[in-house]
C-alpha positions in Angstrom: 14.2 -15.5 15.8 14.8 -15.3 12.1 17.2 -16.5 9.3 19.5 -14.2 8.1 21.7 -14.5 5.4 18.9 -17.7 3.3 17.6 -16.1 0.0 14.8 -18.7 -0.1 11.9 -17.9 -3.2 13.5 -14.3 -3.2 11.1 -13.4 -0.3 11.6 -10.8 2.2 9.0 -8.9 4.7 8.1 -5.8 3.2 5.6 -3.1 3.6 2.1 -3.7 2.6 2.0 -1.2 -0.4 4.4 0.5 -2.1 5.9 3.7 0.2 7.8 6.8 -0.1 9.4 8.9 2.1 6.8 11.1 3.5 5.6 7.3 5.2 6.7 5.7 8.3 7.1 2.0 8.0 7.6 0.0 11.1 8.8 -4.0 12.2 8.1 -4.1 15.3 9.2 -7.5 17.4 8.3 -8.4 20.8 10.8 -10.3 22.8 7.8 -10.8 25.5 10.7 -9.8 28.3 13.8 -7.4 29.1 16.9 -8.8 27.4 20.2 -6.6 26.3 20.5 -6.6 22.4 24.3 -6.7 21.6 23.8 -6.7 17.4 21.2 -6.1 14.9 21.4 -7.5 11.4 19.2 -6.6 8.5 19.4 -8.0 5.0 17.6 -6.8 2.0 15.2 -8.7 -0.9 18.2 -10.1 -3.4 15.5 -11.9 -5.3 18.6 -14.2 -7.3 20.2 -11.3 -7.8 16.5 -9.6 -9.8 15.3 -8.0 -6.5 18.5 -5.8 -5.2 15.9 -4.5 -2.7 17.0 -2.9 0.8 16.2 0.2 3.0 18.7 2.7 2.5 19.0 3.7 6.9 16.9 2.6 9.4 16.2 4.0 12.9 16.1 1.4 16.0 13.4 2.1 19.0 13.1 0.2 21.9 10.0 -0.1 24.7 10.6 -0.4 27.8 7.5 -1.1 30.7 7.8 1.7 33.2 8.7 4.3 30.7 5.5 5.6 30.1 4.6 3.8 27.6 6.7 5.6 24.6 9.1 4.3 22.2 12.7 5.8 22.4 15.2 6.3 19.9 18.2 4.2 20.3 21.1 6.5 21.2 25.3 6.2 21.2 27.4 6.9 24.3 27.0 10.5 22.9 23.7 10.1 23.3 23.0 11.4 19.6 20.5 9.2 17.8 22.0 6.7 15.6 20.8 6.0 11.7 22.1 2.9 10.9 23.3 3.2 6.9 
């Protein structure tokens, strides 16, 4: 899907405008049908080591068709929601 790990022109996908935490900012990817997810990585902007630029806990949701249409939170075994630090 994407590269991970590649610190090309210090770029990184970010939100539009600058955001706070009152905000909800969202990447939302569509794998266009059901598979099972079995990691997640994320990296942050490094910018050559100027940028040092990274989320500091994200939430995952997933869709799935037949659930009414709502986004759920991705839960442990426990089922307690999971912030990923």
């Amino acid at each position: 899907l994407f590269r991970i790990r590649i610190d090309n022109a210090g770029g990184a996908w970010c939100p539009r405008t600058q955001i706070d935490e009152t905000q909800y900012e969202y990447l939302e990817v569509n794998l266009q049908q059901l598979h099972v997810l079995t990691a997640v990585e994320t990296q942050g902007r490094f910018g050559g080591g100027h940028g040092k630029e990274y989320p500091l806990h994200y939430i995952l949701e997933y869709w799935r068709p037949g659930r009414g249409g709502q986004w759920m939170r991705y839960k442990d075994q426990q089922r307690n929601e999971v912030c990923i630090i």
